[in-house]
ROZATI-966678 format. One record per atom (N, C-alpha, C, CB): residue in three letters; y, x, z; residue number from 1; atom name. Coordinates in pm, whole numbers, plus 50000, padded with zeros to 5 digits. Atoms other than C-alpha are relative to their C-alpha. Glycine has a CB too. Example, Ala and Ser with C-alpha at 12.3 -4.5 7.8 and 13.67 -1.06 7.14 Angstrom:
['ALA',[49881,50089,50000],1,'N']
['ALA',[49550,51230,50780],1,'CA']
['ALA',[50120,50090,50000],1,'C']
['ALA',[50003,49901,50125],1,'CB']
['SER',[49881,49918,49994],2,'N']
['SER',[49894,51367,50714],2,'CA']
['SER',[50109,49923,50073],2,'C']
['SER',[50046,50041,49858],2,'CB']
***
This chain:
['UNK',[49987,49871,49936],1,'N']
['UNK',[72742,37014,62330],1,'CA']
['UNK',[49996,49980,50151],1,'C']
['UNK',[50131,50072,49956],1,'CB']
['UNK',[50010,50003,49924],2,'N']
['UNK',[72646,37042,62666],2,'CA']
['UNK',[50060,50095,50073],2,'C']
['UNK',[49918,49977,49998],2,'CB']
['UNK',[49913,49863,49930],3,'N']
['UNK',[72860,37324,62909],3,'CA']
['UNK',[49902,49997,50137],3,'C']
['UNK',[50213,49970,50042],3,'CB']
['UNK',[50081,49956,49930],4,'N']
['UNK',[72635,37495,63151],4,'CA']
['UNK',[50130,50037,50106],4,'C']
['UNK',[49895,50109,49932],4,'CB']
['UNK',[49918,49959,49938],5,'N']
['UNK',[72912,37515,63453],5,'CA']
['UNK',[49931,50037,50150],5,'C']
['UNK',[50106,49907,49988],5,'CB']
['UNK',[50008,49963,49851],6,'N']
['UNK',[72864,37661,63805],6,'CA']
['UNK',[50075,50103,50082],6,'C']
['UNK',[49883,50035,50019],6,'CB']
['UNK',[49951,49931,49903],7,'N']
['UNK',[73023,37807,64073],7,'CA']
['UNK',[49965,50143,49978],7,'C']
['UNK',[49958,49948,50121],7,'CB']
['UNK',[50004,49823,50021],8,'N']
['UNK',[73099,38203,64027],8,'CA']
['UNK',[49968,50062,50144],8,'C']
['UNK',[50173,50074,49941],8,'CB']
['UNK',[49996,49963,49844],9,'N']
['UNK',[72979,38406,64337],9,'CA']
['UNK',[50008,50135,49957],9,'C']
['UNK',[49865,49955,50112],9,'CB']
['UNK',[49923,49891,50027],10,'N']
['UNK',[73255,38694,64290],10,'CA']
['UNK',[49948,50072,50135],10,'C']
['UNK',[50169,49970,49977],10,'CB']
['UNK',[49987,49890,49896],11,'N']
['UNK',[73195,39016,64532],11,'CA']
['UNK',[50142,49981,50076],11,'C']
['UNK',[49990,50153,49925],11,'CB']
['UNK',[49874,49983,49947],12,'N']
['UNK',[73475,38986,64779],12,'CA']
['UNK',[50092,49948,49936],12,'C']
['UNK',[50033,50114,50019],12,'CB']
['UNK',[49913,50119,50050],13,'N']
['UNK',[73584,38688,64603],13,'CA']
['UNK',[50102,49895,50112],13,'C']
['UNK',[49884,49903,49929],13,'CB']
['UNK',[49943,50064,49908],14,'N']
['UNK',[73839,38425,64784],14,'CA']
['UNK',[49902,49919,50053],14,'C']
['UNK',[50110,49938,49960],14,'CB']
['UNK',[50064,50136,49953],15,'N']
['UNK',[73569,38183,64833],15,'CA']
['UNK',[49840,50066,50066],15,'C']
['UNK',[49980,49869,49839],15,'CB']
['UNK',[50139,49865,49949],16,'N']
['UNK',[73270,38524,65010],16,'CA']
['UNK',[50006,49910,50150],16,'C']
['UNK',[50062,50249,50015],16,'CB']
['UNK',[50010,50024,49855],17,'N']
['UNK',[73403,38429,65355],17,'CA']
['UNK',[49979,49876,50035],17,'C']
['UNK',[50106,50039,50067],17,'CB']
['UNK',[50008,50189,50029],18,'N']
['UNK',[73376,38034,65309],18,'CA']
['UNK',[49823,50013,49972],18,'C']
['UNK',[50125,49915,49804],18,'CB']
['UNK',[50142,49954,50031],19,'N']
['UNK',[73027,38110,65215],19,'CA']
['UNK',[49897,50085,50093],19,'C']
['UNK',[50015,50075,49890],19,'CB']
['UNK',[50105,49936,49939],20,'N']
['UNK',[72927,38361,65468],20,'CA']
['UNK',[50022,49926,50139],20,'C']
['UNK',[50007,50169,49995],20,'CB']
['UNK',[50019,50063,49885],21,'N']
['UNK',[73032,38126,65730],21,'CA']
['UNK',[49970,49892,50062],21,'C']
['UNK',[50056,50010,50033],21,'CB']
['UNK',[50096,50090,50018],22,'N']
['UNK',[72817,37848,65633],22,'CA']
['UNK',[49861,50020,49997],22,'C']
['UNK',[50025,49950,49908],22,'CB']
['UNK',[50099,49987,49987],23,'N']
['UNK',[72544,38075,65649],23,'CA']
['UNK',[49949,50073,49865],23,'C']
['UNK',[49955,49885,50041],23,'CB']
['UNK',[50034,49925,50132],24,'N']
['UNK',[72363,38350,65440],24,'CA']
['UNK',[49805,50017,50044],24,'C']
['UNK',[50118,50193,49985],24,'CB']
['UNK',[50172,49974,49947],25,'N']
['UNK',[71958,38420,65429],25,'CA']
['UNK',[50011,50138,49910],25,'C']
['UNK',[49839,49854,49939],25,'CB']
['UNK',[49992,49927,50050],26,'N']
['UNK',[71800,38711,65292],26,'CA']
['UNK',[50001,50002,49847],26,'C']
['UNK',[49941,50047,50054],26,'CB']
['UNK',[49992,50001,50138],27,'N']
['UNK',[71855,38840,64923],27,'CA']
['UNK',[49841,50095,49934],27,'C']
['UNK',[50167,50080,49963],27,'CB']
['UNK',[50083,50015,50060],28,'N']
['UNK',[71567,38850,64708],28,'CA']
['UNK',[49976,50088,49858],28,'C']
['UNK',[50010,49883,49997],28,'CB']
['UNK',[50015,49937,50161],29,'N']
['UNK',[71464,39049,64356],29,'CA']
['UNK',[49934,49913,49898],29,'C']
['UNK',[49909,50135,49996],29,'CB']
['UNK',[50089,50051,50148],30,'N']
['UNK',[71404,38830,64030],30,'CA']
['UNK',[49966,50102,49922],30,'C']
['UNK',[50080,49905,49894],30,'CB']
['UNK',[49984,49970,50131],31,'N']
['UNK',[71238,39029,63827],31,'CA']
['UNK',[49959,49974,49889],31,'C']
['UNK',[49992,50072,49990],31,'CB']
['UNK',[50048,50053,50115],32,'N']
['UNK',[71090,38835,63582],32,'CA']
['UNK',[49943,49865,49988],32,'C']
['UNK',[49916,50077,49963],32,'CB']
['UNK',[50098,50067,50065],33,'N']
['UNK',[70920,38558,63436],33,'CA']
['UNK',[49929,49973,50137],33,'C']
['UNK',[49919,50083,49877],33,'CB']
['UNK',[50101,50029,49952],34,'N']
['UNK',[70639,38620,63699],34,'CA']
['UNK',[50081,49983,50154],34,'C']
['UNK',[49878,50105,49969],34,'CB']
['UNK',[49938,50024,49837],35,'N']
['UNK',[70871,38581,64048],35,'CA']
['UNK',[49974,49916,50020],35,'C']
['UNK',[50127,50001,50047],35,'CB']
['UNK',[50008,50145,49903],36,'N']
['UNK',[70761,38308,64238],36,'CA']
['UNK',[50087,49982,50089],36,'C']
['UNK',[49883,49981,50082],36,'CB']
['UNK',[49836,50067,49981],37,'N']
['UNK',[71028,38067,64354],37,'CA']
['UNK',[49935,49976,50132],37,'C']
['UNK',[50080,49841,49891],37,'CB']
['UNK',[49987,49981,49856],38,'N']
['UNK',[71052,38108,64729],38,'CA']
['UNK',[49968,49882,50049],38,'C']
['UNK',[50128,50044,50051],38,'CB']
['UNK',[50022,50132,49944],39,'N']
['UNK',[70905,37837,64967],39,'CA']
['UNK',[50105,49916,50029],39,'C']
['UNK',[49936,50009,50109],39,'CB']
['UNK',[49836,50070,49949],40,'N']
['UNK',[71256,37765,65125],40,'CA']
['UNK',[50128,50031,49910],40,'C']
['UNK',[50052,50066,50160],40,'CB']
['UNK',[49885,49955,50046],41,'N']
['UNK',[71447,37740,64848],41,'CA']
['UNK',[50129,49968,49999],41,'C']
['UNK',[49987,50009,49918],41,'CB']
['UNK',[49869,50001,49932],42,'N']
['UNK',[71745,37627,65015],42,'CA']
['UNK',[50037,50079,50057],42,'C']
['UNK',[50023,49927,50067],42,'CB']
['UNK',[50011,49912,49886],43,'N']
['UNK',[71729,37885,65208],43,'CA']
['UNK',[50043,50134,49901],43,'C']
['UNK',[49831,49999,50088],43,'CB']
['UNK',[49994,49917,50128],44,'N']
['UNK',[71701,38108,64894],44,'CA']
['UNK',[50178,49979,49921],44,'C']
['UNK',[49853,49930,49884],44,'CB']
['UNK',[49904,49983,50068],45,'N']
['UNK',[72007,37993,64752],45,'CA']
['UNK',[50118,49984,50107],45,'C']
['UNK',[49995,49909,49882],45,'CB']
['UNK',[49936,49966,49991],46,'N']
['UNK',[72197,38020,65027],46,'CA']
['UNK',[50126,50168,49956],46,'C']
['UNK',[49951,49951,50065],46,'CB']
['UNK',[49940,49894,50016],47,'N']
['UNK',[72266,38387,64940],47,'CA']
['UNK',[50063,50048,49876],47,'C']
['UNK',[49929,50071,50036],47,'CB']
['UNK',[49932,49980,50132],48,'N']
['UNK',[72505,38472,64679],48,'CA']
['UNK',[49947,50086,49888],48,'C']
['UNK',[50121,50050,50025],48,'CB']
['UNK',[50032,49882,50127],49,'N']
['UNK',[72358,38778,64534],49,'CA']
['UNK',[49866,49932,49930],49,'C']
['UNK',[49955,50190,50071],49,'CB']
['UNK',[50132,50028,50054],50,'N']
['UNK',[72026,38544,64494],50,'CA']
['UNK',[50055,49890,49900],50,'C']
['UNK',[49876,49949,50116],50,'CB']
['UNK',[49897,50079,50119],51,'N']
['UNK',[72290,38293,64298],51,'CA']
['UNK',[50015,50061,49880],51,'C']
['UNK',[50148,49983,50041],51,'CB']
['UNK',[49972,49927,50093],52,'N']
['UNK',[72408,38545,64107],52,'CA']
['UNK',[49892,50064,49923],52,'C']
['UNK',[50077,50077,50046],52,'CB']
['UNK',[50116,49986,50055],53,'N']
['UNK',[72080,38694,64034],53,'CA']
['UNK',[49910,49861,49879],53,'C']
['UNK',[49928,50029,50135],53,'CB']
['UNK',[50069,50138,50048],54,'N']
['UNK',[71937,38343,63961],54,'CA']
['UNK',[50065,49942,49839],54,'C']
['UNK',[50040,49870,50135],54,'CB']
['UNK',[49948,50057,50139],55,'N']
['UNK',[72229,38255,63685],55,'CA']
['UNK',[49973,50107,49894],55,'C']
['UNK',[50166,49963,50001],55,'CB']
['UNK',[50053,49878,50089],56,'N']
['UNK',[72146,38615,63504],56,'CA']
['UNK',[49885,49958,49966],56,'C']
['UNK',[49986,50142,50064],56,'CB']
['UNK',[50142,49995,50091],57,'N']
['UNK',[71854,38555,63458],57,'CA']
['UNK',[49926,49845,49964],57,'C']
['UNK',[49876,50095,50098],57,'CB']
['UNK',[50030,50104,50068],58,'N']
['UNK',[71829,38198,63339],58,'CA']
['UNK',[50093,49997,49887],58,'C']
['UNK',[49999,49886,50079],58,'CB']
['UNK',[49946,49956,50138],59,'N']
['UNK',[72091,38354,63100],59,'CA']
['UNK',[49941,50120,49905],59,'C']
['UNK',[50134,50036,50027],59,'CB']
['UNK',[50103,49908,50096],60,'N']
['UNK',[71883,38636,62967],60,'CA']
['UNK',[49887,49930,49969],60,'C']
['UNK',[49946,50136,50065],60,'CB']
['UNK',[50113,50075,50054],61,'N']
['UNK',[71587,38388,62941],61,'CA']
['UNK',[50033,49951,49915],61,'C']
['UNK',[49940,49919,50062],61,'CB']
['UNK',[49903,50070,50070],62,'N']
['UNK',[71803,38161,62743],62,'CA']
['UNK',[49998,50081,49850],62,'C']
['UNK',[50150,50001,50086],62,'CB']
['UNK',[49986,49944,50107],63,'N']
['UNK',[71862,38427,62487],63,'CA']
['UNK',[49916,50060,49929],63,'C']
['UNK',[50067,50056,50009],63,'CB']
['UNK',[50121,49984,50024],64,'N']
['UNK',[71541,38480,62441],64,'CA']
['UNK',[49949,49948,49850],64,'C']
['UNK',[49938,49939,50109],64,'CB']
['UNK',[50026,50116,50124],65,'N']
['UNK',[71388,38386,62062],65,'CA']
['UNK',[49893,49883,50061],65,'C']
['UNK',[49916,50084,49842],65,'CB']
['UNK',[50111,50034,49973],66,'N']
['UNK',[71112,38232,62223],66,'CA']
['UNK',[50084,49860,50018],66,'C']
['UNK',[49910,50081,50113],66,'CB']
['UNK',[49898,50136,50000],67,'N']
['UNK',[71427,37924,62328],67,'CA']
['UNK',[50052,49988,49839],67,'C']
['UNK',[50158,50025,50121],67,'CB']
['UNK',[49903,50025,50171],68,'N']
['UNK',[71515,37927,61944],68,'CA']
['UNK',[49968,49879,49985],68,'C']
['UNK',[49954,50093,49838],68,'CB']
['UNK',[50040,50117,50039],69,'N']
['UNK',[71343,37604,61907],69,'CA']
['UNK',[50083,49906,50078],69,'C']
['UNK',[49859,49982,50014],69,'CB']
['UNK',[49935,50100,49827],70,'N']
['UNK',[71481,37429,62260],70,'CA']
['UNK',[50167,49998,49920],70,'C']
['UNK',[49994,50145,50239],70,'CB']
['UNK',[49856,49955,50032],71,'N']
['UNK',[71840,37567,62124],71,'CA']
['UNK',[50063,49968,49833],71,'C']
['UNK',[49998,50172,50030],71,'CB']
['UNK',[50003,50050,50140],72,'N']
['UNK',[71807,37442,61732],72,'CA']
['UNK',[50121,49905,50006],72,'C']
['UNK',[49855,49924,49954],72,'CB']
['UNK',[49872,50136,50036],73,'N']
['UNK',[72160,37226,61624],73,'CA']
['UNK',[50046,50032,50126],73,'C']
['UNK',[49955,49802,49972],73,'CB']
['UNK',[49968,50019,49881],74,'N']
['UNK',[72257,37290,62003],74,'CA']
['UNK',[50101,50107,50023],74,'C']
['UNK',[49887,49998,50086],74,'CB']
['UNK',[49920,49894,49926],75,'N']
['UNK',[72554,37487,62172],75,'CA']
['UNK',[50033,49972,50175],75,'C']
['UNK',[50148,50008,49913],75,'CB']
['UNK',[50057,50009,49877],76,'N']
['UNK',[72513,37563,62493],76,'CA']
['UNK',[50164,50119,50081],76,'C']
['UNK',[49789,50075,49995],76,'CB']
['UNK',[49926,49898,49888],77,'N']
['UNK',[72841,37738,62683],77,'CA']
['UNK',[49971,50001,50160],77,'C']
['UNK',[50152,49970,49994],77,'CB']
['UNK',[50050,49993,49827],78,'N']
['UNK',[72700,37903,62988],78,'CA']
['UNK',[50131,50128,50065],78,'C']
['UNK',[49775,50086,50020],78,'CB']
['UNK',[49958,49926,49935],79,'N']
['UNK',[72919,38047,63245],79,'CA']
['UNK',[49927,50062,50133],79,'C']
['UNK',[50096,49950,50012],79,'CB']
['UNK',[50065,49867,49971],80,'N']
['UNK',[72780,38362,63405],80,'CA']
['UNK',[50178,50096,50087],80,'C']
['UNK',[49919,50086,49795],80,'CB']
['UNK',[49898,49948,49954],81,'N']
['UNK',[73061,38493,63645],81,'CA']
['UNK',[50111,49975,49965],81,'C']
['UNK',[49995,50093,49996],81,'CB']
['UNK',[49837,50063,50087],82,'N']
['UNK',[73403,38509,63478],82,'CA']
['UNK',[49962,49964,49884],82,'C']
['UNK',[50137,50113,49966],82,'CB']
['UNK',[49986,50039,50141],83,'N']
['UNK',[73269,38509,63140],83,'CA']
['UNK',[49894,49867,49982],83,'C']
['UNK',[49959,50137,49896],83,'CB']
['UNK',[50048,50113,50017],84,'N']
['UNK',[73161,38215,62962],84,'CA']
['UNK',[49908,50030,49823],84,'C']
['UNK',[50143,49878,50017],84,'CB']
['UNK',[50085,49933,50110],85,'N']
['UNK',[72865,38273,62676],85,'CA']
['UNK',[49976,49895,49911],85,'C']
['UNK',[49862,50065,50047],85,'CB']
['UNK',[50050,50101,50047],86,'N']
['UNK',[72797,38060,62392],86,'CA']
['UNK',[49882,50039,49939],86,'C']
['UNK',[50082,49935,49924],86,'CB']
['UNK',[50106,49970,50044],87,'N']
['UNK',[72444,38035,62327],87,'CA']
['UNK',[49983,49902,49893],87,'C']
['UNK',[49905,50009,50096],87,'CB']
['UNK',[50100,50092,50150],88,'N']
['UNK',[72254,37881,61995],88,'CA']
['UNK',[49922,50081,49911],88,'C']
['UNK',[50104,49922,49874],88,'CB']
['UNK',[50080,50028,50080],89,'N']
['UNK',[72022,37833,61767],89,'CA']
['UNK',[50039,49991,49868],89,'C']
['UNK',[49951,49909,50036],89,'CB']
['UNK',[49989,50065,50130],90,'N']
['UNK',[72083,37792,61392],90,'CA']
['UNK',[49863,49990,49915],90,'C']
['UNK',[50106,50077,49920],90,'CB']
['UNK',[50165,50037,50097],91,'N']
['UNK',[71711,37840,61225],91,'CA']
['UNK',[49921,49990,50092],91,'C']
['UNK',[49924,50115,49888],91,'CB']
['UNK',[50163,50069,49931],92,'N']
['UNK',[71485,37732,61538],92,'CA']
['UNK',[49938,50141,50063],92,'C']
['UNK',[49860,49921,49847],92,'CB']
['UNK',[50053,49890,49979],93,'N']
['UNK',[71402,38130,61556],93,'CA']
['UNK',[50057,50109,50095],93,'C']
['UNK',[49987,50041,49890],93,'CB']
['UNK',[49956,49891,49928],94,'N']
['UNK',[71659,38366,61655],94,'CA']
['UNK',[50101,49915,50126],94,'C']
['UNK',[50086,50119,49887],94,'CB']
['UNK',[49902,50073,49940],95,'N']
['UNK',[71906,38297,61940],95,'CA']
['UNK',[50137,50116,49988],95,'C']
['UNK',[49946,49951,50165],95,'CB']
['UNK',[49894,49945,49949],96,'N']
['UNK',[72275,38396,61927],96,'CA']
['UNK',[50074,49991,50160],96,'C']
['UNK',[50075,49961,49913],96,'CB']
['UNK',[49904,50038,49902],97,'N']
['UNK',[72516,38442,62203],97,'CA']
['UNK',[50145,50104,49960],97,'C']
['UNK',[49925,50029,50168],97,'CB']
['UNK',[49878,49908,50005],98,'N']
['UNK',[72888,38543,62202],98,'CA']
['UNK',[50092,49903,50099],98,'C']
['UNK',[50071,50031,49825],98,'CB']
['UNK',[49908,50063,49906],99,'N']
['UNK',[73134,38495,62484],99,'CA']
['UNK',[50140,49951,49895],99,'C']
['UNK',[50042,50124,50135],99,'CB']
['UNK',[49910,50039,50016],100,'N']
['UNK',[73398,38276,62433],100,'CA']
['UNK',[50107,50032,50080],100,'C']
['UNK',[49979,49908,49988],100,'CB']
['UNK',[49868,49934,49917],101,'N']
['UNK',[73724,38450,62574],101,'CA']
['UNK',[50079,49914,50008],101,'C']
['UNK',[50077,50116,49947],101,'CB']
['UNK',[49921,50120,49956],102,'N']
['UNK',[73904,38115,62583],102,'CA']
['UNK',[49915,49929,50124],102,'C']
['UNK',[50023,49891,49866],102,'CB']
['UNK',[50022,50087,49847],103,'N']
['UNK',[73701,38016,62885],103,'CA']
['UNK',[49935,50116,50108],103,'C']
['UNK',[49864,49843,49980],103,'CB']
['UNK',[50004,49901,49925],104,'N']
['UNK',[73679,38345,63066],104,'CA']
['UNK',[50121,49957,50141],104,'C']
['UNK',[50032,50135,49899],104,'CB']
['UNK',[49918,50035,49889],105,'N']
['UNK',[73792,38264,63434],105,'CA']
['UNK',[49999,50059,50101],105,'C']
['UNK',[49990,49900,50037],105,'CB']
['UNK',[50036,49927,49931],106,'N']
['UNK',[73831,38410,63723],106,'CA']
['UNK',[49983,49854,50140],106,'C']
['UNK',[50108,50142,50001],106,'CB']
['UNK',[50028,50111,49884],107,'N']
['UNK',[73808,38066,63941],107,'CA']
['UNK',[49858,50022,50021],107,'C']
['UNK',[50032,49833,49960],107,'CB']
['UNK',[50115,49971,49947],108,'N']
['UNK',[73527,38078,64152],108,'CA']
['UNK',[49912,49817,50014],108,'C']
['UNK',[50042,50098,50161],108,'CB']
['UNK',[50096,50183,50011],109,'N']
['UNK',[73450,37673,64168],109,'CA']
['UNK',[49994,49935,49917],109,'C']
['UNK',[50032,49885,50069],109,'CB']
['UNK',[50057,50099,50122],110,'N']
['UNK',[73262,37451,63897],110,'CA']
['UNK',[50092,49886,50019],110,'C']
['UNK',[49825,49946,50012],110,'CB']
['UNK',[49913,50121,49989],111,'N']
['UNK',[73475,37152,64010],111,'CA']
['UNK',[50142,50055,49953],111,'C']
['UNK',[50002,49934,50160],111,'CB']
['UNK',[49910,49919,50059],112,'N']
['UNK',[73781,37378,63940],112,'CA']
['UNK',[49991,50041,49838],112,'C']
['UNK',[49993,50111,50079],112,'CB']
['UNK',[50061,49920,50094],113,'N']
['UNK',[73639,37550,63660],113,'CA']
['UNK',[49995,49878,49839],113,'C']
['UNK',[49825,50057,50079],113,'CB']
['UNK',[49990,50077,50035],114,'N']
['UNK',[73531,37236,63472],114,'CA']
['UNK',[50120,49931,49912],114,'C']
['UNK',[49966,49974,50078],114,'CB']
['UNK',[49891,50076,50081],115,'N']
['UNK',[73887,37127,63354],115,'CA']
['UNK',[50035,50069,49931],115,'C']
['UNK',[50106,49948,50050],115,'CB']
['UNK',[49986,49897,50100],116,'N']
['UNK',[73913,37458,63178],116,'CA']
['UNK',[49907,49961,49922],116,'C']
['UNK',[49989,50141,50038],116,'CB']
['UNK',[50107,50080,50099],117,'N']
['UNK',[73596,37305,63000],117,'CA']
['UNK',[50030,49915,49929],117,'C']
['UNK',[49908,49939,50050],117,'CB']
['UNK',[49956,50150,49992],118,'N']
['UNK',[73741,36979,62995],118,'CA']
['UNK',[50081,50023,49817],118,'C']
['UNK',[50141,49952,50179],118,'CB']
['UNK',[49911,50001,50098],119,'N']
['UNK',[74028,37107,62793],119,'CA']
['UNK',[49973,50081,49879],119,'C']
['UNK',[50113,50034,50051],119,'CB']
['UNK',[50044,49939,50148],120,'N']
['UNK',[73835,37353,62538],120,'CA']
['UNK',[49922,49902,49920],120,'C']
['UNK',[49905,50134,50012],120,'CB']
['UNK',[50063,50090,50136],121,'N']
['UNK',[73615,37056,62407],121,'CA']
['UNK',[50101,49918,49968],121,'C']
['UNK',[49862,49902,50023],121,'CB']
['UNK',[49930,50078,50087],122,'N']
['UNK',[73887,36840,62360],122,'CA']
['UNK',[50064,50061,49891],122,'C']
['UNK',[50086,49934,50064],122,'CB']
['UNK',[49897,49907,50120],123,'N']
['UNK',[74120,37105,62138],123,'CA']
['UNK',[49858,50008,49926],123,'C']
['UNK',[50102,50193,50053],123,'CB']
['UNK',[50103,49923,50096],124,'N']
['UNK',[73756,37253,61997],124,'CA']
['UNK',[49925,49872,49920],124,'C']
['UNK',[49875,50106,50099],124,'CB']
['UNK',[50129,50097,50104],125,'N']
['UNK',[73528,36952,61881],125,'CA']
['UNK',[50064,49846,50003],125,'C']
['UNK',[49797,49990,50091],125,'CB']
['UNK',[49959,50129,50027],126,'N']
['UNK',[73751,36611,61899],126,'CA']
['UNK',[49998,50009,49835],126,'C']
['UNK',[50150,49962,50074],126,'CB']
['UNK',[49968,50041,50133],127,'N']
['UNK',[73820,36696,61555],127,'CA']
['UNK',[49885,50103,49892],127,'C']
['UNK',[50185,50031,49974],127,'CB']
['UNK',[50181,49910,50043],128,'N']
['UNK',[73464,36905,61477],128,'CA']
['UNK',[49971,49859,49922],128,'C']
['UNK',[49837,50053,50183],128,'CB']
['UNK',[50040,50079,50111],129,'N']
['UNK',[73337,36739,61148],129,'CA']
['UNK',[49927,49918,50050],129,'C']
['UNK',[49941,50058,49895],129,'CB']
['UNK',[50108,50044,50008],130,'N']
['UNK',[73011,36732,61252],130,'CA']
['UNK',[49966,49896,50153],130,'C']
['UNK',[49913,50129,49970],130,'CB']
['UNK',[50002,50110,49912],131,'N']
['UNK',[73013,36473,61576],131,'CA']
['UNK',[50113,49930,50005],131,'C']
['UNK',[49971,50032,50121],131,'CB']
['UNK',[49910,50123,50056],132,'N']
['UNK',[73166,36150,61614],132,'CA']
['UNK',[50142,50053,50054],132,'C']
['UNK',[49953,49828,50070],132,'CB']
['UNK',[49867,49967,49969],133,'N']
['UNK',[73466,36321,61824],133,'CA']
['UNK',[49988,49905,50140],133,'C']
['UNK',[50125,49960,49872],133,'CB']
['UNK',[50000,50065,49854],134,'N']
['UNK',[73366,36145,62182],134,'CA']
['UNK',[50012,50131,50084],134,'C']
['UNK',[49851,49903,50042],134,'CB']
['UNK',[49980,49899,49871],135,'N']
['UNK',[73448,36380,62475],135,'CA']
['UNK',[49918,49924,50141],135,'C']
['UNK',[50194,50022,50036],135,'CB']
['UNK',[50066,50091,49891],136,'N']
['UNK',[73196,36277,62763],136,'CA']
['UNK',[49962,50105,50110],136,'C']
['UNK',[49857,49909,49941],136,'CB']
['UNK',[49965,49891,49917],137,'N']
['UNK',[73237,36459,63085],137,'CA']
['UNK',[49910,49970,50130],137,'C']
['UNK',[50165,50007,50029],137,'CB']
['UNK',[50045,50078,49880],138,'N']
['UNK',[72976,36390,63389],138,'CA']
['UNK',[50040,50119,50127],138,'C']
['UNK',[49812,49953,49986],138,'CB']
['UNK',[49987,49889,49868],139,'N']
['UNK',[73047,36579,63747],139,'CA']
['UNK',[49910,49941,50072],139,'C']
['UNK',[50149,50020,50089],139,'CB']
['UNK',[50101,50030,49894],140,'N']
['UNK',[72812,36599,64004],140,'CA']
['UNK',[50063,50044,50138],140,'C']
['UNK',[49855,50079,49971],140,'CB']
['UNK',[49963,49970,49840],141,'N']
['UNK',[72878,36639,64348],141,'CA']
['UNK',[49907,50032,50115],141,'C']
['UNK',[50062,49889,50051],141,'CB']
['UNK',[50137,49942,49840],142,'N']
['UNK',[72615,36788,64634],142,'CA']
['UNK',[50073,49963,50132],142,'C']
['UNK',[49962,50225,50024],142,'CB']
['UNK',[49889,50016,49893],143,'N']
['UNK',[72762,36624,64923],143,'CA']
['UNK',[49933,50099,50121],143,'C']
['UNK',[50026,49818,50053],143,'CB']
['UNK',[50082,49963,49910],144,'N']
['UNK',[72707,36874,65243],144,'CA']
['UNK',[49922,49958,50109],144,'C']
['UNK',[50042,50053,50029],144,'CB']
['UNK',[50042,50030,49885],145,'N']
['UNK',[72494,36871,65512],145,'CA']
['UNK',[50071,50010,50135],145,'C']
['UNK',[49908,50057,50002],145,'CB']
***
């Protein structure tokens, strides 16, 4: 099981002004499939609403049947603001999703966020039939500029 974690970018969240004073660019419209991904896309993701935009809609793609195959045997918890969605596959075709309300958060940072993760796979799948029961946890870190 892999956990899709990232940083929440709440409206007039604690962590807006930490953010707008590192710098914001302009905000952008995904609307589909056919949007072409901005030349500067650092530049692009500085802006929250293009964050927030960006995780929507690699979560509505996601749930897409067309991922039924990609998503087959797989669970995928993606967090999407506070809530946290579990996506899958069981026949290759359709895709489910249903939020899991045990990892609904209102923390705004993945490094934060994360140990609420941490601690639902250990209670949820150490003792899950179907894998050996390893818990394997990687963090990444973006150091700034």
């Amino acid at each position: 099981m892999v956990h899709f974690v990232t940083d929440s970018y709440i409206k007039h969240g604690i962590k807006e002004s930490e953010r707008q004073r590192r710098g914001t660019s302009a905000a952008y419209m995904i609307s589909g499939r056919s949007t072409k991904v901005r030349r500067n896309f650092a530049s692009f993701m500085k802006n929250s609403d293009n964050k927030r935009q960006l995780l929507q809609f690699i979560l509505c793609e996601w749930r897409q049947p067309a991922y039924g195959s990609k998503l087959l045997g797989c669970t995928i918890p993606f967090v999407c603001e506070e809530s946290c969605v579990k996506i899958r596959s069981e026949d290759g075709i359709t895709v489910t999703s249903t939020e899991i309300t045990d990892l609904r958060s209102t923390q705004e940072e993945a490094d934060t966020r994360i140990i609420l993760h941490c601690q639902y796979a250990a209670e949820h799948h150490v003792n899950d039939s179907t894998n050996c029961g390893d818990v394997f946890v990687i963090c990444i870190k973006k150091s700034m500029p």
